[in-house]
N, C-alpha and C positions, 0 to 999 in steps of 0.2 A: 504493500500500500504506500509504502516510503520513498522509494525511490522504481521498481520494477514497473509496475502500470503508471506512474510519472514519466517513465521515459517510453513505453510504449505509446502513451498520448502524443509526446510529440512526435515521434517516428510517424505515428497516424496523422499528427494534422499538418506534418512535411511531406507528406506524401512517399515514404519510403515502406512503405509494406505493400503486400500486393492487394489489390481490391478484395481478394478474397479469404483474404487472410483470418482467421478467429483466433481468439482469446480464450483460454479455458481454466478456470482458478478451480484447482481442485484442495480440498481440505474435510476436515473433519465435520469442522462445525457446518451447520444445517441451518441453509440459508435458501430463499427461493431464486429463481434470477430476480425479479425487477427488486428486494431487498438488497443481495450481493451489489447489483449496479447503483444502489443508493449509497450504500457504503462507498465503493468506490469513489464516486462523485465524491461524498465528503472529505475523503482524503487528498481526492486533486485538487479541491479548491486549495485544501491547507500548505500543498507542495508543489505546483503547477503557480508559475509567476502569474501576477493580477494581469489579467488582460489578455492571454494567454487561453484563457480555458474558455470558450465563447459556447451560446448556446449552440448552436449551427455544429462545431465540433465536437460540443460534447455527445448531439444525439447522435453523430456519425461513428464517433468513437465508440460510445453506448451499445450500437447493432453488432461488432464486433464482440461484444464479452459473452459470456458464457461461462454457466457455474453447476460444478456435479460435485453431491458430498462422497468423499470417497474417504477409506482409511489404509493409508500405505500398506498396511503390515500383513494386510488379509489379502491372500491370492485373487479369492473368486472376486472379489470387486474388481477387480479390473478387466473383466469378460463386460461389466457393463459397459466401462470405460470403452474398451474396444467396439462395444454397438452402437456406444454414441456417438464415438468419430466417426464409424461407417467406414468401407473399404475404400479406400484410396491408396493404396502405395505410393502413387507419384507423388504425391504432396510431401513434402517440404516438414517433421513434425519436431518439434523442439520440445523434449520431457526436460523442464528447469526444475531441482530439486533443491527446496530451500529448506530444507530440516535438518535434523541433526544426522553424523556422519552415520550412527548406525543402521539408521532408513535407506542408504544408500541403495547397498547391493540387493536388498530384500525387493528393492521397489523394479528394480534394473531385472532382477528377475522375473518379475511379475506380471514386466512388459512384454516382456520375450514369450512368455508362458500364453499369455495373451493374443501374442501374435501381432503387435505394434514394432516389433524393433523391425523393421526392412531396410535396406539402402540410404532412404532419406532420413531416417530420425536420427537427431542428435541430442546428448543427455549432456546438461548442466548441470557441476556439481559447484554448491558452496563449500568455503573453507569451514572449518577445519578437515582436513581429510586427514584422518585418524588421529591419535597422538601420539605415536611413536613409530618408528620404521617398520616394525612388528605387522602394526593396525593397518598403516598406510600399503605399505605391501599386499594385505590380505585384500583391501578393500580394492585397490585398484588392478589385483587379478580376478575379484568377481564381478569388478565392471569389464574387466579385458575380456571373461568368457563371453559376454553378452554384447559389447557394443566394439568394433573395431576402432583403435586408437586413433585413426583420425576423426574418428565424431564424438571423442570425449572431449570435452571444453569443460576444465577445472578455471575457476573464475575470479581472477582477484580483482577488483574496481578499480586497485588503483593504477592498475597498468590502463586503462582506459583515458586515464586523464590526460588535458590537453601538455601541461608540464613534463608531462613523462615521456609522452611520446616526442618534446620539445627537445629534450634530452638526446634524445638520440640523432635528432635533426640536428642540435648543434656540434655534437660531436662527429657523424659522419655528411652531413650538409655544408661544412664549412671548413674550408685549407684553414684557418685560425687557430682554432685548437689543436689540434691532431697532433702536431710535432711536441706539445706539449704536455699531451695527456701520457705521463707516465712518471716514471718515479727521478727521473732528473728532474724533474720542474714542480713536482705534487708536491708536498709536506705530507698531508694527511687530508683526509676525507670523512666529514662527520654526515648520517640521515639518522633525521629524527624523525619521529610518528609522536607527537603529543597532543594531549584530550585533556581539558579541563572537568570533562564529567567523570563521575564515577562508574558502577557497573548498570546504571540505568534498568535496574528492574531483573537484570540476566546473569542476576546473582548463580544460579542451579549452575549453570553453565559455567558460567568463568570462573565458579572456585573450581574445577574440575580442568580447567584450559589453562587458567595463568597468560600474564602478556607475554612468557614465551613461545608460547603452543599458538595464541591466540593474534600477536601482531610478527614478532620475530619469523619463524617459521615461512612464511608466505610475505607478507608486506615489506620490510624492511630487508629481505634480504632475497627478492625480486629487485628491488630499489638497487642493490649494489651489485646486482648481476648487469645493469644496465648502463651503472656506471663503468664498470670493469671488463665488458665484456670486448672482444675485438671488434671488425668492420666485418659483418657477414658476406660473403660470397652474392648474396642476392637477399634483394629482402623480401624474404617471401617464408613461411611459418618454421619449417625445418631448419632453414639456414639460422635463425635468429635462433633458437632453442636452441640449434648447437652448440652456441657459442657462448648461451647462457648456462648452459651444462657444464661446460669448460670450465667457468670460474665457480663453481660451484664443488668442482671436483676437485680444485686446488686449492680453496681457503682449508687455510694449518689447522690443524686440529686443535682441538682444546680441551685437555684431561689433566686427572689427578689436581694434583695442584693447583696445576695454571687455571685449573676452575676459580679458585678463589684469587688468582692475581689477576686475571684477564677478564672478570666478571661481578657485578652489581646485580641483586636483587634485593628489593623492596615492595612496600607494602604500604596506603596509605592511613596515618592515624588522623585525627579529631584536628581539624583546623580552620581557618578563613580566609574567605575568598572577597576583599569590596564588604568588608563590614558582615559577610555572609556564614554562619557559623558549618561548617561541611561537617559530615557523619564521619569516625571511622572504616575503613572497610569490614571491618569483624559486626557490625554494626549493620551495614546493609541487610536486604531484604534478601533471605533464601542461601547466607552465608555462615559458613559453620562458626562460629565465634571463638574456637580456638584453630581456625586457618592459617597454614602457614603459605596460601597460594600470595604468588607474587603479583603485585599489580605494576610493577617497575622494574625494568630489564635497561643495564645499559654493560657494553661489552667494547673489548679491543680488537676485532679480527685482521687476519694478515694473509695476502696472495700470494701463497709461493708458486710466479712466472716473473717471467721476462719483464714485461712490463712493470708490474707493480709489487715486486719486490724492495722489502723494508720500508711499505706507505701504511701505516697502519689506518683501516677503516673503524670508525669510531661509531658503535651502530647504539640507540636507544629509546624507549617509548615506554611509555605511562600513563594512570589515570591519576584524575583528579589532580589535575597540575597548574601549576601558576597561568600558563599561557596554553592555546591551542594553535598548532602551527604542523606542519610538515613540510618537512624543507629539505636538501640534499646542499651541504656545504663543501667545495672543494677550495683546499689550499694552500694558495703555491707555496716558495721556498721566496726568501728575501733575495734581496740585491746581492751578488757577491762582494761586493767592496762600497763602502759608507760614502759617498761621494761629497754630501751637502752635510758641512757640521752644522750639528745644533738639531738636527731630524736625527731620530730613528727610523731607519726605513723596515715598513711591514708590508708583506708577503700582500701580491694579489690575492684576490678573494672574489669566485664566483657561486652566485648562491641561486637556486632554483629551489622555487615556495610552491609548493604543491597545494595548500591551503593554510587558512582560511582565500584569502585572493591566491591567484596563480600569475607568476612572474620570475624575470629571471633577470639579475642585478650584479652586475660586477665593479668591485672595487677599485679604485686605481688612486695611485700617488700624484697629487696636482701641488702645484708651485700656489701656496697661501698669496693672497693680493700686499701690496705694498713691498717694500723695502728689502732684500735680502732673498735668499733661496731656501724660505721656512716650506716645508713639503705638508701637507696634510691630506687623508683619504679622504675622496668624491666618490660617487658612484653613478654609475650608469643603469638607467632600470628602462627594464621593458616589462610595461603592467597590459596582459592580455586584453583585458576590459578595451582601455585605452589604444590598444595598435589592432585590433579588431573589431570595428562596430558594431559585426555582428551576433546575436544570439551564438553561445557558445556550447558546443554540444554536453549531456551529461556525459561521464565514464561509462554508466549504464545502457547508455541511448546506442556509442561506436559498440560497445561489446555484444549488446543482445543482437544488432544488423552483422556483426561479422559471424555469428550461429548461426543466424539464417541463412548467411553466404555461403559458410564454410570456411571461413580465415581462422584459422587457430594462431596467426601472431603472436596473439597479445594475451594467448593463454597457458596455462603449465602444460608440459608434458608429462608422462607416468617417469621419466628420468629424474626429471628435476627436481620432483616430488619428492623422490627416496633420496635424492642426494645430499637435496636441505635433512629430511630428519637425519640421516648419515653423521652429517656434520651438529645438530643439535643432540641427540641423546646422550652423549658425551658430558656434555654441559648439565643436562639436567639431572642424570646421573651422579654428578662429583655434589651437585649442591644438595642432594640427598647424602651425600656420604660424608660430605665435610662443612657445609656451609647449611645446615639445617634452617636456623630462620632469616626469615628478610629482613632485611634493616629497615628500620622506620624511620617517616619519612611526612609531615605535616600535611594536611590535602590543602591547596593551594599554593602551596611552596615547588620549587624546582627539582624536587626529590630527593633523593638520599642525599649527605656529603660525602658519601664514599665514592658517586658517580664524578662528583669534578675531582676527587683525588686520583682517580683513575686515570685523569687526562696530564692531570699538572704533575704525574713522576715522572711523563714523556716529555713537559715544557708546553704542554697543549691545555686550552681552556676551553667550554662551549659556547657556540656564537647562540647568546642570547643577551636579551634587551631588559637586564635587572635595576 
């Protein structure tokens, strides 16, 4: 209701679906259609910009939905399922599964048993896909018995975003960077994922996820595959996973010990926000009160290749935090030789904001006005808003039209998947074995202070606005 049929609205009132295209919300609850389409409507008003949601489109939009109560987990419901769509093979059928990972494979079977999986259906899976290499394995060969790997599309959002996929344009769109990007010129590389909310009601969930299962795993460190990764061959789905696999398969390991030297986890307790008094997390709704799940992950990772060997990436993300921001900080190495006494010269700095606004900002050393060769940092920014006048698409809007294509770019592959938990069960393992509880951490503060100690034994701070 949040964002999925928000950005199906506009795909609809853009004219990028086919005329004939239907909507089908399937779930538990027991809704009739012209109530289902009430609901609906009231949610696009709440997240559909004013002006945007016009009568004329809503009732067009409106003739497209369609609502059957169904319960994942029971085979024979889906023999209805299958007489409601009626036989069509040709068509085009996108199964999006937005529940929890264990619904997965049950549902994927269910389809098959049915007789809906043919040539054209593709299955949408939400994160989390399992929690451990274990789960994610099992689950993604009982989706491999049932749906051929080019029509699973595992689905992170944030690869949809205009920023991210900017990211890539500037890195292989422009002679500028390129000679640059790599460990002669880099310092270090900091992305953040921060959230000023707490666990908003999905407490059951997230003490069982933690923000390493729940942001790290997929979002943050998709984020540094793209940083990191080489110039594909061709940009077209395979080529780009390849290459995202690559860095994936060489960030160092991190055990035993280096658990607790190379990693931060925390937890947030009772604090304020703007005069606003914030709950604990032991405190939230649906949260075990002596948890020790994490709500704050911050970590040192390192590429051992060519490129970006001895740059360490600086990866971290939290709730209930000072600011809400995600950003990807890259930063260079200073001048070699101090040229203007009286300056300290500091390291370019290019920074790409993924939210709240999306834009991309690089710093540079300008000669101060008046008298002498006093140097101080300007920056240059390019705010999307402002160099696009146009309506800007959501992350949800490009990803759900590339399932319907077929472009699996911008999505994981069953590699990538295992590779990332590869590289985390390590971690989460040591902090069971040596690092049992989170460190606390005030909600609406910048989180632990073991997280900036982490950075200043390197000589490194994080780029934020305290």
């Amino acid at each position: 209701m949040r964002k999925l049929l928000p950005a199906l609205y506009y795909l609809h009132r853009d004219r990028h679906l086919h005329p004939q295209t239907r909507i089908l919300g399937l779930a538990r609850s027991r809704h009739g259609l012209e109530e289902y389409r009430k609901l609906v409507r009231r949610h696009l008003s709440q997240h559909v910009a004013r002006g945007d949601l016009t009568e004329a489109g809503w009732e067009s939009f409106a003739a497209r939905l369609d609502y059957l109560t169904l319960d994942l987990s029971q085979r024979l419901e889906f023999n209805r399922l299958a007489r409601h769509l009626g036989d069509h093979p040709e068509r085009v059928r996108v199964f999006y599964l937005a529940t929890l990972p264990d619904l997965f494979a049950p549902a994927a079977l269910h389809l098959q048993s049915a007789g809906l999986v043919n040539a054209e259906a593709r299955i949408v899976l939400e994160k989390p896909l399992g929690n451990s290499l274990e789960t994610a394995r099992r689950i993604n060969e009982q989706i491999g018995s049932v749906f051929d790997e080019s029509r699973v599309f595992r689905i992170d959002h944030f690869l949809g975003k205009e920023a991210v996929q900017n990211l890539l344009a500037l890195r292989f769109g422009n002679a500028l960077f390129e000679p640059l990007w790599r460990n002669g010129h880099i310092d270090h590389v900091q992305i953040s994922v921060l959230e000023t909310v707490g666990v908003e009601g999905r407490g059951a969930y997230y003490d069982e996820a933690g923000a390493m299962r729940d942001m790290v795993q997929n979002h943050l460190l998709q984020l540094l595959c793209l940083v990191a990764m080489e110039a594909p061959v061709h940009f077209e789905p395979e080529s780009v996973r390849n290459e995202k696999l690559k860095i994936l398969e060489a960030l160092r390991p991190i055990t035993g010990m280096d658990v607790q030297d190379q990693t931060v986890r925390g937890q947030y307790s009772k604090g304020k926000r703007a005069g606003e008094t914030l709950p604990a997390y032991y405190f939230e709704k649906s949260v075990d009160h002596d948890s020790s799940t994490e709500t704050y992950v911050a970590l040192r990772a390192e590429i051992d290749n060519w490129r970006w060997a001895g740059v360490p990436f600086y990866l971290r993300t939290g709730k209930s935090l000072a600011q809400r921001k995600s950003e990807i900080v890259i930063q260079f190495k200073t001048v070699p030789h101090r040229l203007f006494p009286g300056t300290t010269p500091e390291g370019n700095r290019l920074v790409i904001r993924l939210q709240p606004d999306e834009s991309i900002s690089l710093a540079l050393m300008a000669k101060s006005p008046g008298r002498g060769m006093t140097l101080q940092e300007v920056e240059l920014d390019l705010h999307f808003d402002e160099a696009f006048k146009r309506r800007r698409w959501d992350a949800y809007e490009r990803l759900l039209l590339d399932v319907i294509e077929g472009d699996a770019t911008l999505f994981m592959r069953r590699d990538e998947i295992e590779a990332a938990w590869r590289w985390m069960d390590p971690i989460i393992g040591g902090w069971h074995e040596v690092y049992r509880s989170p460190r606390r951490y005030a909600a609406g503060s910048w989180g632990p202070e073991a997280a900036d100690s982490l950075l200043e034994r390197y000589g490194h701070i994080w780029l934020d606005e305290r």
